[in-house]
N, C-alpha and C positions, 0 to 999 in steps of 0.2 A: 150739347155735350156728347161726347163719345163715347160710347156704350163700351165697357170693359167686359169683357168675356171671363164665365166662371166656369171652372171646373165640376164634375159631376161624380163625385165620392160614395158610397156606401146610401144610395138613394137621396143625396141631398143635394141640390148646388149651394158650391158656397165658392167666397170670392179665393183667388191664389194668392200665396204669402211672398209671390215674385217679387222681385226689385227692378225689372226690367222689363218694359212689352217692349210689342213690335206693332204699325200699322198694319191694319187688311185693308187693302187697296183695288178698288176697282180698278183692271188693267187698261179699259174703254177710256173712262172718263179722270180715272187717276183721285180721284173723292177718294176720303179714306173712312171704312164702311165702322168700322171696330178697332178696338186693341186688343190684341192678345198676349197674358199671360206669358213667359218663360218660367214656368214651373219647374221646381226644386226637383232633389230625388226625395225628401222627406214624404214631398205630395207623391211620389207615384209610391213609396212606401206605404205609407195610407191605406191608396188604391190596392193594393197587392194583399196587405191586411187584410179588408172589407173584401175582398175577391175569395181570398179564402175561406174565410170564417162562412159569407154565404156558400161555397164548396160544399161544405157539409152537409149542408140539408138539401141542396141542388140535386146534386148527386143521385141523391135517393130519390129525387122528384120521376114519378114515371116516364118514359120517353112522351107518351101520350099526354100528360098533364102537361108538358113543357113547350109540345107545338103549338099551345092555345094559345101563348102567349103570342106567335107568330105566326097565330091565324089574325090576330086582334093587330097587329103590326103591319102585316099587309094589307089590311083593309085602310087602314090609319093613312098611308104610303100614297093609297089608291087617291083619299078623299084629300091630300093635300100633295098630290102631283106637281099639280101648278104651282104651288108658292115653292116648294125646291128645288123645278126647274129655274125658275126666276133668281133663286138664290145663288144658286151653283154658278148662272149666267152673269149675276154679278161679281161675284168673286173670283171666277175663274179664268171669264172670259169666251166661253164660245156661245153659240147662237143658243136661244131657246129651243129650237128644232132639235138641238146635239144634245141640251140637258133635258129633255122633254125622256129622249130615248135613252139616257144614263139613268133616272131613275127608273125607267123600265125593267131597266137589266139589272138593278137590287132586287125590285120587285121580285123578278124573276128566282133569284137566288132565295129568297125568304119562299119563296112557294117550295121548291124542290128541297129546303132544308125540314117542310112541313110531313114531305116523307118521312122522316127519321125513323119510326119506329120499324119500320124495314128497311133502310139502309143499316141501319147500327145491327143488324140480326148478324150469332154468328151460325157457327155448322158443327154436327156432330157425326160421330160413329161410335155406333153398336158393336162390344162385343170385337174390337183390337186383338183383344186375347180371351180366353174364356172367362167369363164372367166380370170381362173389364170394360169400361164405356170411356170416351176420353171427348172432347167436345173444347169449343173453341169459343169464348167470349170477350164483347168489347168493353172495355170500360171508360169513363173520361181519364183526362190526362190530368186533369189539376185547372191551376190557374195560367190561363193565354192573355197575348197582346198580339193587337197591331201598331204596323208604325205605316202611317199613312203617305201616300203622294200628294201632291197638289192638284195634280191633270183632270183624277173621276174623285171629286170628294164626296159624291154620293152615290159611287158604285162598288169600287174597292172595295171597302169595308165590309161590304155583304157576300163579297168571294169567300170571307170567312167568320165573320161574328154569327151569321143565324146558326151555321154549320159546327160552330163551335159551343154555342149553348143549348141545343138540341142536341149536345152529344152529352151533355152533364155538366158541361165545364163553367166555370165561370171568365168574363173576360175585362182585356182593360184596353181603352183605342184612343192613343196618340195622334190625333189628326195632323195634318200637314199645319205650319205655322201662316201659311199664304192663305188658306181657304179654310180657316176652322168653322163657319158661318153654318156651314151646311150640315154639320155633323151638330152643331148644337141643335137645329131642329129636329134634327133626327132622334135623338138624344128626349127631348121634350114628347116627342109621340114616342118613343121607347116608354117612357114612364107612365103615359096615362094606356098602356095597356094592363100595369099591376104589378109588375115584372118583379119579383121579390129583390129587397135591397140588397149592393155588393154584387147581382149577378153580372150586369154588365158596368163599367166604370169609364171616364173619359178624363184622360190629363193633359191639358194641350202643354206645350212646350215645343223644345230643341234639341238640342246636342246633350245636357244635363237630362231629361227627361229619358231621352233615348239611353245614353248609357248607360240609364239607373234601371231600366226594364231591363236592359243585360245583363247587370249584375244582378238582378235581384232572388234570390234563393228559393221563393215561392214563385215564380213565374216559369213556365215548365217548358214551354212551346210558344214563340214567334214567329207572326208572318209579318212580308215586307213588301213592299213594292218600288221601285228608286231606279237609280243609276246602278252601272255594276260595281265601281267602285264602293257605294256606300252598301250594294248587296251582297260584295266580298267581305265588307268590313262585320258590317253586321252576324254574318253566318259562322265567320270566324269566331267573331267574339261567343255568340250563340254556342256554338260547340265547345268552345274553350272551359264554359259555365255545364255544359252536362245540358243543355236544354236544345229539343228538337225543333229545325226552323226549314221555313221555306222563303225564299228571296230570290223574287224577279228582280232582273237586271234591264240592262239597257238592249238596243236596238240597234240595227242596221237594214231592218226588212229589204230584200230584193224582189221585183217582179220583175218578170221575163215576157217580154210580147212576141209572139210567135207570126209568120208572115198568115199565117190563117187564119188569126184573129180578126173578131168581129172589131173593126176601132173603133166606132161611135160609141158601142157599148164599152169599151176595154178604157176608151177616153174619158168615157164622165166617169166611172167605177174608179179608175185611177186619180181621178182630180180629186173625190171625195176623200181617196184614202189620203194622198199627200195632201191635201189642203186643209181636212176637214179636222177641228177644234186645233187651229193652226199650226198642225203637224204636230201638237203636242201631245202624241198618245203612242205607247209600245207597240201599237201594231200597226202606225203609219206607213205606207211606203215610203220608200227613200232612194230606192235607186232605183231605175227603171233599165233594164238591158232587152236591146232590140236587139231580132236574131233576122239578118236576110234583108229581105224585101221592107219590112216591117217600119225601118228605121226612118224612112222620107216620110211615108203616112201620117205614124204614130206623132212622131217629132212635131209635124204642122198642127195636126190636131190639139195635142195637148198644148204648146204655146197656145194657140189661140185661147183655150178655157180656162189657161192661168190665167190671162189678162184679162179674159172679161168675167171672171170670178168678184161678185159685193163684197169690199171689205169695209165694217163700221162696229159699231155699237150690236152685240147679240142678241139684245130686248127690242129693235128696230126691224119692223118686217120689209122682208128682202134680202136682210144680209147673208151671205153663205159665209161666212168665216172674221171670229172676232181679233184681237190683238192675242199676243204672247203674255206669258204670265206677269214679265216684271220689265223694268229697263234696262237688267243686269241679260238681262234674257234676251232682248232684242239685241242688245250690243258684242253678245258669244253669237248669236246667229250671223250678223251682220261679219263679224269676224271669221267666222268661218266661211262664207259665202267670199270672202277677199282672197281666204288661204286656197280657195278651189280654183281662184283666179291665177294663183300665184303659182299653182301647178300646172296650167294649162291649159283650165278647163274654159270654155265660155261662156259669157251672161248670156242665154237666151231670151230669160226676161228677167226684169232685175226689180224686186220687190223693196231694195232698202231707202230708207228713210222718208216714206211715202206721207202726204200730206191728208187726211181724213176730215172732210167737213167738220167741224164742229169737235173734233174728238182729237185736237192737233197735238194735242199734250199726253193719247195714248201712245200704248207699246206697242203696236203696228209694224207689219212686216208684211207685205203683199206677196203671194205663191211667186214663186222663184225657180227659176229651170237654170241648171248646169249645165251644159251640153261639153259631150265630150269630157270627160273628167279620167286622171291617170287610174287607174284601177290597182295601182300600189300606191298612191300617191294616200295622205292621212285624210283629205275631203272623203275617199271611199271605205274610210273604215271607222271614221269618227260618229256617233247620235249627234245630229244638230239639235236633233227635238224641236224642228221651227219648221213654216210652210216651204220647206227649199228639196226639189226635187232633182236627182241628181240624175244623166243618161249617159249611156255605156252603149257600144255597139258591138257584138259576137257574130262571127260568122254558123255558129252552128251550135241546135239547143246544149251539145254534150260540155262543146265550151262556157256556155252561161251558168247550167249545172256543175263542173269545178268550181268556178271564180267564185259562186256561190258559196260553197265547201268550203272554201280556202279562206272566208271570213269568220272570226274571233266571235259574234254574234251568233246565235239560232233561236229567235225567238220566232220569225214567220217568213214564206219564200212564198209567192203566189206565182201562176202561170197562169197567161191568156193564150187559149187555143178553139179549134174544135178538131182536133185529134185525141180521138180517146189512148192511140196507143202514147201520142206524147203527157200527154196527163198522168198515165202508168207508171212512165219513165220516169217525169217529177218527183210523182209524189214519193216513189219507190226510194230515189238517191236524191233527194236534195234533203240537207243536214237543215231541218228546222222543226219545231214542237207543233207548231201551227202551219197544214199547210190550204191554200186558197187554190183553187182552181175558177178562173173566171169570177172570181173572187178578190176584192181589194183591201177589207179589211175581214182574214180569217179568223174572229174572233165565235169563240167556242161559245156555246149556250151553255147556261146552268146546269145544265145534269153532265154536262162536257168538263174535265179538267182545261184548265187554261195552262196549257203547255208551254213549255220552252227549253232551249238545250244549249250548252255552250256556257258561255260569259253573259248568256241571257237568264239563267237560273240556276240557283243554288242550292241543295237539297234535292229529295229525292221524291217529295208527292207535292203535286200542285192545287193552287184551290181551285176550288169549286165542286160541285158532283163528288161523287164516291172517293176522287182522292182524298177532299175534305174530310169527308167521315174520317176515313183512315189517318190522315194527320191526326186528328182531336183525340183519337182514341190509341189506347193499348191496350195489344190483342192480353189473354190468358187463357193458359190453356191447362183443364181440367182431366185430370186420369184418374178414374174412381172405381174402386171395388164394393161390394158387396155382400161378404162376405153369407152372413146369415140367410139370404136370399138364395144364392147358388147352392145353399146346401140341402133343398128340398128338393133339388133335384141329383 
């Protein structure tokens, strides 16, 4: 029988009063793992409830008292690596090697949230005016949510739930409806650390769920991770309600290969970023633009390592890259990879509707090269979010850094060189939050905000590191006299 997925309220699982699941669907083998839940707004009412009430005493809990809890979470993280890699890898889809290193990077995040008691410090001055002191402190904000993706469901979250309850707050986390699996394990070690009840809370759901965290009068501050459309939608609404939000959007990552570039190394670096967890990740590459000389090399190289890139089952050793999330998913990839045809661009290698030993019935799409593609045309400005690698040819770096500029995207722009001065030049004017030098996937470390600019984010602190802090908290600022004291002197 089919394990139905519970909800996790005011420290209890109990079942949801939905009328309606949805399958979780290995995307490999198409078996279907769970059902989950389309919870109500009652249920995230609840949660919202139990989030505040525990508020109260949180709050006051020392910063110091509160990291033990995620000292006791990372270590938990550490001793069950392996069964969330495995989890993730079935539910999501990419190699064990790819989820191996996404719990890593909670990991990570739950460490640097264990600084808190000096991150949250604020700052003061003596003596403004005579006998006046005025000083600057943080406080939590209330009660937070996330609304999760599908891509990292055990990475996301940790961009901001350690960040957010080491800051006093208490939270609630809407996993993604494709891949809730991972977040209940997480969910189950969150609890046997002790974690007072109501601090953290989990309502899986949809569109009902999601709207109801928008609306809801007690919930102060949202973060998001998605497409930009659903990152517009959300931050909208978000503000609309009086509540502070941060919302990653979509993508279009460009990288630029320079004729100086090393290409053995720029080729595999490049195939990881486009291919790797089957292009479904915000800082994939997606378009490759060759400047000069660059373009015969790179071009040979990278076809070849598309094609002979392993594509199967991600728990199977050897494979480099597993299927696409859904079949809705394969079938927009597949379409757009025709619509880049229909503009002109060509199949250099053509990954659609590939045959996969034993796994004929996954959502498979083999790395895929556009070659020559219109650069106003919609192939170069649309997220496939699937292993399809798009190339552009420029006569010169300054041209590649425009056309760069001149796209709706800015979440990341990398450059292959060895010119320090053309490095300079990149990094200086190319319009993106994250930028890579020799670098395929510039994704920021935990004490790093994970940036991005444009129609790739929304709001104005990003998570991870010290912006995190600053989301979660509101500043106050203290001006005090003393009356009785100044006048012994």
């Amino acid at each position: 029988m089919t394990a139905v997925l519970q909800n996790y309220i005011d420290g209890e699982w109990c079942a949801s009063e939905a009328t309606e699941f949805l399958d979780v669907v290995n995307p490999a083998t198409t078996e279907v793992l769970a059902k989950v839940p389309l919870s109500t707004a009652g249920e995230v009412d609840r949660a919202a409830q139990a989030a505040a009430q525990a508020f109260v005493n949180w709050r006051r809990t020392p910063a110091g008292d509160r990291i033990q809890y995620l000292f006791k979470l990372k270590v938990l993280l550490e001793n069950h690596l392996e069964d969330l890699a495995r989890t993730i890898t079935q539910e999501c889809g990419k190699t064990l090697a790819e989820s191996r290193g996404e719990v890593r990077r909670a990991i990570e995040n739950v460490e640097v949230a264990c600084g808190m008691p000096t991150l949250i410090q604020g700052y003061n001055s003596e003596d403004i005016a005579r006998g006046i002191d005025e000083f600057m402190i943080r406080q939590p904000v209330g009660v937070a949510a996330a609304i999760c993706p599908f891509n990292f469901p055990g990475m996301i979250p940790f961009w901001f739930m350690p960040y957010a309850i080491a800051c006093g707050n208490t939270y609630i986390i809407k996993p993604s409806e494709k891949v809730p699996l991972t977040l209940q394990t997480i969910m189950h070690l969150l609890e046997q650390t002790g974690l007072p009840k109501g601090v953290v809370n989990l309502v899986n759901g949809t569109t009902e769920a999601v709207d109801a965290i928008l609306e809801h009068p007690l919930i102060r501050a949202i973060s998001f991770v998605g497409s930009t459309p659903v990152a517009r939608y959300i931050y909208s609404r978000a503000a609309a309600n009086g509540k502070r939000a941060q919302c990653q959007g979509g993508a279009k990552n460009p990288v630029i290969v320079l004729p100086d570039a090393d290409i053995a190394m720029t080729t595999r670096i490049m195939a990881d970023s486009a291919f790797g967890c089957a292009g479904q990740r915000c800082l994939a590459a997606s378009v490759a633009i060759t400047v000069g000389e660059a373009r015969q090399t790179f071009t040979e190289a990278i076809a070849d390592t598309a094609r002979s890139r392993i594509v199967g089952y991600g728990l199977e050793a050897g494979v480099q890259m597993g299927p696409v999330i859904t079949a809705q998913s394969r079938s927009r990839i597949e379409a757009l990879i025709q619509q880049g045809v229909e503009e002109g661009a060509k199949v250099l290698v053509d990954g659609r509707q590939p045959q996969i030993a034993g796994y004929e019935n996954g959502y498979f799409v083999r790395p895929t090269i556009l070659q020559d593609i219109d650069p106003t045309g919609k192939i170069a400005q649309t997220e496939i979010f699937g292993p399809v690698l798009s190339l552009i040819h420029l006569d010169t770096l300054e041209a590649a850094i425009a056309l760069i500029n001149q796209g709706h995207y800015g979440n990341m722009a990398c450059l292959f060189t060895s010119s320090g001065a053309a490095a300079r030049q990149f990094r200086y004017e190319a319009e993106a939050g994250n930028i890579g030098i020799n670098i395929g996937v510039a994704a920021p470390m935990a004490f790093f905000p994970f940036s991005g600019w444009k129609d790739s984010f929304f709001g104005d602190l990003h998570g991870q590191g010290q912006q995190a802090v600053e989301f979660f908290t509101q500043t106050k600022v203290v001006v005090e006299r003393w009356q009785e004291w100044t006048r012994k002197f």
